[in-house]
C-alpha positions as CSV (number, residue, x, y, z in Angstrom):
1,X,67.1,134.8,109.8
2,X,70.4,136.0,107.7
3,X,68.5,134.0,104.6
4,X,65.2,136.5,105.1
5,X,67.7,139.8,105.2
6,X,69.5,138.6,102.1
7,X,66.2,137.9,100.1
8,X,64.9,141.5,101.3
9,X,68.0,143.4,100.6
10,X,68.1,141.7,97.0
11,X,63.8,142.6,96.7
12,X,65.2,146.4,97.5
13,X,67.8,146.4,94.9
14,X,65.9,144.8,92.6
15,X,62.9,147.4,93.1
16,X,65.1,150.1,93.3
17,X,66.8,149.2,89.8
18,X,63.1,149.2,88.5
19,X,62.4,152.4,89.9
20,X,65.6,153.6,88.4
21,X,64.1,152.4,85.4
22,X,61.0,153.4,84.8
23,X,62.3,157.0,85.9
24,X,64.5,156.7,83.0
25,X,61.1,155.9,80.5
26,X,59.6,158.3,82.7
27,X,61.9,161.4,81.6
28,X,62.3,159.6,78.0
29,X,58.4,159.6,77.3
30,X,55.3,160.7,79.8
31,X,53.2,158.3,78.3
32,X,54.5,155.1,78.7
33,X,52.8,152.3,81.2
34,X,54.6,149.5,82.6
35,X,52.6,147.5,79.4
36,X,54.3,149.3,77.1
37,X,57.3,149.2,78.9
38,X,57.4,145.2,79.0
39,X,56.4,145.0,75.3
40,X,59.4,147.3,74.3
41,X,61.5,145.4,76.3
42,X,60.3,142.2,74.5
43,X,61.1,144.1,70.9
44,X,64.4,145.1,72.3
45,X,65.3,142.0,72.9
46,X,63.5,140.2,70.0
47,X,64.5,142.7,67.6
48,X,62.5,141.6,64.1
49,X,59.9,139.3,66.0
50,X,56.9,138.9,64.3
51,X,53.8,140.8,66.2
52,X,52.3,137.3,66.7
53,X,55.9,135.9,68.2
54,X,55.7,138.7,70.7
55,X,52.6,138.1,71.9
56,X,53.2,134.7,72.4
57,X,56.1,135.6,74.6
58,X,54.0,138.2,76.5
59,X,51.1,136.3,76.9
60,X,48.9,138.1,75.2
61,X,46.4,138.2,72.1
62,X,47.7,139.1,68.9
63,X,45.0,142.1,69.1
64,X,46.0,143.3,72.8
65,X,50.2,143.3,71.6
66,X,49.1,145.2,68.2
67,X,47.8,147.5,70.1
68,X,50.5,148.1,72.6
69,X,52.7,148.5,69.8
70,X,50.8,151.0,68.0
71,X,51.6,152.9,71.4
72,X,55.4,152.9,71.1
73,X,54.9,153.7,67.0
74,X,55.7,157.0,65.5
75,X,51.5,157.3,65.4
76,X,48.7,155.9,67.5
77,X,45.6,154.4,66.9
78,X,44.2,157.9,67.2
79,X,46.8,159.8,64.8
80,X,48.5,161.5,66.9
81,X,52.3,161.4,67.2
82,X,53.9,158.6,69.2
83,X,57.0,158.3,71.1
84,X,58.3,156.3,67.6
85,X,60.2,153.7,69.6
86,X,59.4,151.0,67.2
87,X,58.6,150.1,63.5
88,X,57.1,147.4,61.6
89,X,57.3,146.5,58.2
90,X,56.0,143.5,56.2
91,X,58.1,140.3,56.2
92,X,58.8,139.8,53.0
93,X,59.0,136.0,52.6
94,X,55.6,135.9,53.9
95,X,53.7,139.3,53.2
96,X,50.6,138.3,56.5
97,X,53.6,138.5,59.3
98,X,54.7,141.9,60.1
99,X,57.9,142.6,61.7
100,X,59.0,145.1,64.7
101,X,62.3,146.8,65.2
102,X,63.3,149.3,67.5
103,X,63.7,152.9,65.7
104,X,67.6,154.6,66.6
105,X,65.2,156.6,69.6
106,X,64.6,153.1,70.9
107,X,67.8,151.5,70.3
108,X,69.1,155.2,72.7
109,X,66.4,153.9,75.2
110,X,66.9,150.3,75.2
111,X,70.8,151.2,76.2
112,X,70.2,153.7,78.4
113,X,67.3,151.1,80.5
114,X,70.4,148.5,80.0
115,X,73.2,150.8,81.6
116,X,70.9,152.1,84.6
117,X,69.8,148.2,84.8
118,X,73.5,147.3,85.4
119,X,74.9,150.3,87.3
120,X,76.6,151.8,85.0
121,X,75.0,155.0,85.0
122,X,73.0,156.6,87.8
123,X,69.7,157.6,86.1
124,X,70.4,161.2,86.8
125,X,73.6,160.7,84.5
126,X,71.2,158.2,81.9
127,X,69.0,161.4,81.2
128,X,67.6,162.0,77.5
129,X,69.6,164.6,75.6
130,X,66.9,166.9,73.4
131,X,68.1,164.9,70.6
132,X,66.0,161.5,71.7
């Protein structure tokens, strides 16, 4: 019995640090699913990944990652303007692979999900300044 209320207070801490979270993106950028969110977090982490590493690491077709990163680009597939959280650019030892990198705006969102993550900010505290 003390064994199920120590799993269930961890699954509430745990949710609650991903609702912390996502409030976080939330304020940061409207548009951002919990997709997107995953595939940022796999660029944040695997800064200068190739598209094709990523999606391995995802789970996903090289197609269905492109896409989600065209989401967190400066454009979208449509033309519009994006949150810009990421860039690619061409490897240049081998010119098919394309490289992604967070932009400075995602490096200030990657640290801000990384402090409310570890309770070092409340995410009232962790809001965007107009500057991001």
């Amino acid at each position: 019995m003390a064994r199920t209320r120590q799993l269930t207070r961890l699954v509430r801490a745990r949710t609650k640090i991903y609702a912390d979270v996502l409030g976080a993106v939330i304020v940061a950028n409207h548009t951002m699913t919990t997709s997107s969110l995953s595939a940022f977090g796999h660029v944040a982490v695997n800064q200068g990944a190739s598209v094709g590493d990523l999606a391995r690491l995802r789970g996903l077709s090289l197609p269905a990652m492109s896409k989600l990163l065209t989401g967190l680009s400066a454009r979208t597939r449509s033309g519009r303007l994006g949150p810009d959280l990421i860039e690619r650019h061409k490897d240049l030892m081998d010119r098919r692979r394309t490289l992604v990198f967070l932009t400075d705006k995602g490096v200030a969102l990657a640290t801000r999900i990384h402090e409310i993550s570890r309770g070092l900010v409340s995410p009232a505290a962790a809001a965007p300044s107009e500057a991001v």
